[in-house]
C-alpha positions in Angstrom: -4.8 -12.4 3.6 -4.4 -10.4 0.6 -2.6 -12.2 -2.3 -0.7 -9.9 -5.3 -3.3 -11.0 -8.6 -0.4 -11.0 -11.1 2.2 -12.8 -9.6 2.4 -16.8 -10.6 4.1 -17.1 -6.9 1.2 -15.7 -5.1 3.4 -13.5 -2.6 1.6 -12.1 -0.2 2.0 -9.4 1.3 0.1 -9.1 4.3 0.7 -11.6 6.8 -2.4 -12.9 8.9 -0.4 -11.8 11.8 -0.5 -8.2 10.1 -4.2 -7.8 9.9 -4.0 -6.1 13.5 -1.8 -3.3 11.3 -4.3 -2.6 9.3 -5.9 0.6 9.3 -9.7 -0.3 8.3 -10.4 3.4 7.1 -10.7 3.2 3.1 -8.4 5.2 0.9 -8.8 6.2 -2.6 -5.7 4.9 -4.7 -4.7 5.8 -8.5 -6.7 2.5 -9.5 -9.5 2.4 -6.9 -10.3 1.6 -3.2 -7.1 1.2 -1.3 -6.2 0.6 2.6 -3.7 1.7 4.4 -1.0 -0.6 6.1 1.6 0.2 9.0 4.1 -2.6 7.1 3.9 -4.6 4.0 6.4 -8.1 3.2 7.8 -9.0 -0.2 7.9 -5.6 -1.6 10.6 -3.5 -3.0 10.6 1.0 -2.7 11.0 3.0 -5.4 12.9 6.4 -5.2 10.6 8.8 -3.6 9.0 12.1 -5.0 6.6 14.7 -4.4 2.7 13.9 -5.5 -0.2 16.4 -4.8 -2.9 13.0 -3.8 -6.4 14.0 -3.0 -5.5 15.2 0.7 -2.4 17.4 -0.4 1.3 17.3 -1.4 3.0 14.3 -0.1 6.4 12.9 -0.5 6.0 9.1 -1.8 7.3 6.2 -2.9 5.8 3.8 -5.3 6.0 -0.3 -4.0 6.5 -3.1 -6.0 6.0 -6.4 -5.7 9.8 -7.9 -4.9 8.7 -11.0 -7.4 7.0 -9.9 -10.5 7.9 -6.2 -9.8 4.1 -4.9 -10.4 3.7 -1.5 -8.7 1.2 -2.7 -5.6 1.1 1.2 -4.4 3.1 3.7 -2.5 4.8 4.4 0.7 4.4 7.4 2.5 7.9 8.8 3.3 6.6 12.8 4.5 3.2 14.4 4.6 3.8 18.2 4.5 0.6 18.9 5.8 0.1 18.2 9.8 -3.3 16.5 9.6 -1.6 14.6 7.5 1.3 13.1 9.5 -0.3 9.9 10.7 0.5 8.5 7.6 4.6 9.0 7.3 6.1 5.7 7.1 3.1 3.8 6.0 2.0 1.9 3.3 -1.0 2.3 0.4 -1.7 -0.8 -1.4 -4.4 -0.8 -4.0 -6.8 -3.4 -4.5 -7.4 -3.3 -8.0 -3.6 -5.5 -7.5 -5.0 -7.6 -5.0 -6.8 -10.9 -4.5 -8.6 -10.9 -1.3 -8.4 -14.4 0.5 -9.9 -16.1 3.3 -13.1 -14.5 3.8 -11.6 -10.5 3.6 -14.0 -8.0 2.5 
């Protein structure tokens, strides 16, 4: 389970259920290592824009922790590249906001 490191609640956002979602390729996020998710809980969306990221100009949208409101990451809303695509409608969240729990490396 991965717990959100600055929120006294300790929402978290990925479900053990979820883990299954989880695509175990490692991404590189703003702030460090990052993975990508298929769906996130607890988190709010930010407007989206464009961003040139590290594999070309994507449209995103930053996510937020729905608690404590500390940006987590982004969502992928369009990838105008078509190698790209997979990631449309998917989820970065970066571990340098993360605790990792039970036994996740």
């Amino acid at each position: 389970m991965l717990q959100q490191r600055s929120c006294d609640l300790g929402v978290h956002l990925i479900p053990n259920s979820a883990f299954k979602e989880l695509h175990l390729q490692s991404f590189q996020g703003s702030q460090g290592r990052a993975y990508l998710f298929n769906s996130v809980v607890n988190v709010g969306c930010g407007p989206a824009e464009e961003r040139v990221l590290l594999t070309g100009l994507h449209a995103v949208a930053d996510i937020y922790c729905e608690n404590c409101k500390t940006t987590l990451g982004w969502k992928y809303e369009h990838a105008f590249e078509s190698s790209q695509k997979y990631k449309e409608g998917k989820f970065i969240i970066e571990l340098a906001h993360m605790i990792k729990d039970n036994g996740w490396e």
